[in-house]
N, C-alpha and C positions, 0 to 999 in steps of 0.2 A: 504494500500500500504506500504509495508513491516513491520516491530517488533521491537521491541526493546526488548534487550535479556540480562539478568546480564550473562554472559557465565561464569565464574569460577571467586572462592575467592580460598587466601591463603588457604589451610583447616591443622589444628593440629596445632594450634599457641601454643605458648611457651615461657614462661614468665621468665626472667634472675632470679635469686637466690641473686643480689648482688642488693641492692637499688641504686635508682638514689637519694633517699632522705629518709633521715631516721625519719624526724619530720613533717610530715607525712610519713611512709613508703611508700612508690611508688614503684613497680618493673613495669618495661617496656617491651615490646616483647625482644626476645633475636635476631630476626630478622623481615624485610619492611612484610608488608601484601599489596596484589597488587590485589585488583579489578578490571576485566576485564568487558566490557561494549560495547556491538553493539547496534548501531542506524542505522538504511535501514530505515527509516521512509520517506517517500518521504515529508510529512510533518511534519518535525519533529519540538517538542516544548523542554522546558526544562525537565529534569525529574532530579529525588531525589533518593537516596540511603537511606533506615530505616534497621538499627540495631534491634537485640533485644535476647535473651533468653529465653529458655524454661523453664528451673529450675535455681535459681542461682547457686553457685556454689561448690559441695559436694567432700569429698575426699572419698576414698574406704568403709570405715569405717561409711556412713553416716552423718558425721559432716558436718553440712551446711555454707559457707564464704556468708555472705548475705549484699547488699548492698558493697560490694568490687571490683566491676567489672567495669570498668568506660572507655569513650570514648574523646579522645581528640581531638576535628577538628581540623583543619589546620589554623585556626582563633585564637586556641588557647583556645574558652570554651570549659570544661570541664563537662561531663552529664552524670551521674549515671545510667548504664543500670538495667531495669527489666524486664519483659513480656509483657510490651506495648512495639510498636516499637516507637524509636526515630530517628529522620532525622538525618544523619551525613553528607552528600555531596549532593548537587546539581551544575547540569553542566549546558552548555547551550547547545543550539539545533545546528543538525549538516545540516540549512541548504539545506537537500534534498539530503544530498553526506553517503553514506557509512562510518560511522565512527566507527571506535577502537577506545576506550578509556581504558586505563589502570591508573586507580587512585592506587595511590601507596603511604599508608602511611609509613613512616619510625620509626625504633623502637621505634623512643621518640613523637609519632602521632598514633592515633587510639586507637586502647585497651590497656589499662594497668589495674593493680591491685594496690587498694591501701587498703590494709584488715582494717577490722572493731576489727579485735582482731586475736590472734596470729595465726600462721601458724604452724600447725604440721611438726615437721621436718620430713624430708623424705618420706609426701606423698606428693600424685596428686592429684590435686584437677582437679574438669572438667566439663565443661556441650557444651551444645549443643547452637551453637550462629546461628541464622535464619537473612539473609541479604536479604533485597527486593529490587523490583524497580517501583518506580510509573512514570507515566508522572505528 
């Protein structure tokens, strides 16, 4: 009796050029990433949002940024994405009511980059980031 559906993430995130911190370098999204979320579950329980990546992450040229890709919950730890997935949000149940949820990290929340060694000026680095939903 009814689903629960992750319906759309931000997609094409994009990482500021200017550090929030330079001892560790950190760059932050340059804008909110906002995950969208229906529960119709007539019995609905909690469920969980898992992050994760396909490849880490490579600029045109092949050069691999590995281990620099990191997630910040709203709690504030901090956990280093790879190919496994990692929980970053759990809500609570809606209840039995038709619920929208838009979880909405702000640029200094959710993904960031904090490289393992330098950044090639003037490329893109990129890869393919895979969001789920379990109950």
């Amino acid at each position: 009796m009814g689903e629960l559906t992750l319906l759309k993430v931000t997609d094409n995130i994009t990482f500021s050029t200017i550090p929030s911190s330079t001892k560790p370098l950190i760059l932050h999204k340059k804008n909110e990433t906002v995950v969208t979320v229906v529960d119709s579950r007539k019995n609905s329980s909690n469920w969980k949002i898992y992050i994760y990546y396909t490849n880490p992450m490579i600029e045109s040229d092949g050069k691999v940024l590995s281990d620099s890709l990191f997630f910040k919950k709203f709690n504030d730890e901090e956990i280093v994405l790879k190919t496994d997935k990692k929980l970053v949000f759990e809500s609570s149940g809606s209840s039995g009511n038709i619920n929208v949820s838009n979880i909405t990290f702000s640029p200094n929340k959710g993904l960031f980059l904090k490289p393992t060694k330098d950044l090639l000026e003037g490329e893109d680095y990129s890869t393919l980031i895979v969001w789920s939903i379990e109950e």
